[in-house]
N, C-alpha and C positions, 0 to 999 in steps of 0.2 A: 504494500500500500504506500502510495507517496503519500509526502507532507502535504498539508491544505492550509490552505485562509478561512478563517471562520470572521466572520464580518458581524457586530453586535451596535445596536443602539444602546445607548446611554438613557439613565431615568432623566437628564436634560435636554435630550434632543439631540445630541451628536453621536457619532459615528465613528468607531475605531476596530480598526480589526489585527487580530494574532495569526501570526503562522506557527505553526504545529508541526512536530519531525514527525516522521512514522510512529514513535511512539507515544505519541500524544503530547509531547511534552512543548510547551510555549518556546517559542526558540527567538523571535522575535514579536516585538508588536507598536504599533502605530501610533503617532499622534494623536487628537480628537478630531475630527473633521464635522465642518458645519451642515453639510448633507451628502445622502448617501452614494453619488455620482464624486463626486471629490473623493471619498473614501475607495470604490473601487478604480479609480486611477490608479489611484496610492498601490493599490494590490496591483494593476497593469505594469507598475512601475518596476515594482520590487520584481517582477517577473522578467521585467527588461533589463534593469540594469544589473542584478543580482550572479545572473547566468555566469557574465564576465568579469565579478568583481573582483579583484586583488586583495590581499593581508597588506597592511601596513602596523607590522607590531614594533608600537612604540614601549615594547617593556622596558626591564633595564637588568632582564634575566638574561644568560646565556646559554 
């Protein structure tokens, strides 16, 4: 099973949504957004630019 977006309204009206790994666990999640078109961009987004993202680990482990 792949990871999903689960898309939730808020008790004030906004719109945020988690992405989930296979095992259900929250791996990321979103800002608030003011309606639900805005929110699934957000989701279109993360699907666009996510695929190609790169590490930039600022630790200061080695």
């Amino acid at each position: 099973m792949p990871g999903k977006f689960v898309l939730t309204k808020s008790e004030s009206g906004k719109f945020h949504f988690n992405l989930l790994a296979t095992n259900g666990q929250v791996i990321a999640t979103s800002q608030m957004y003011a309606t639900k078109g805005s929110a699934l961009n957000g989701i279109d987004s993360v699907r666009t630019v996510a695929e190609g993202a790169t590490l930039d680990d600022q630790t200061t482990e080695s």
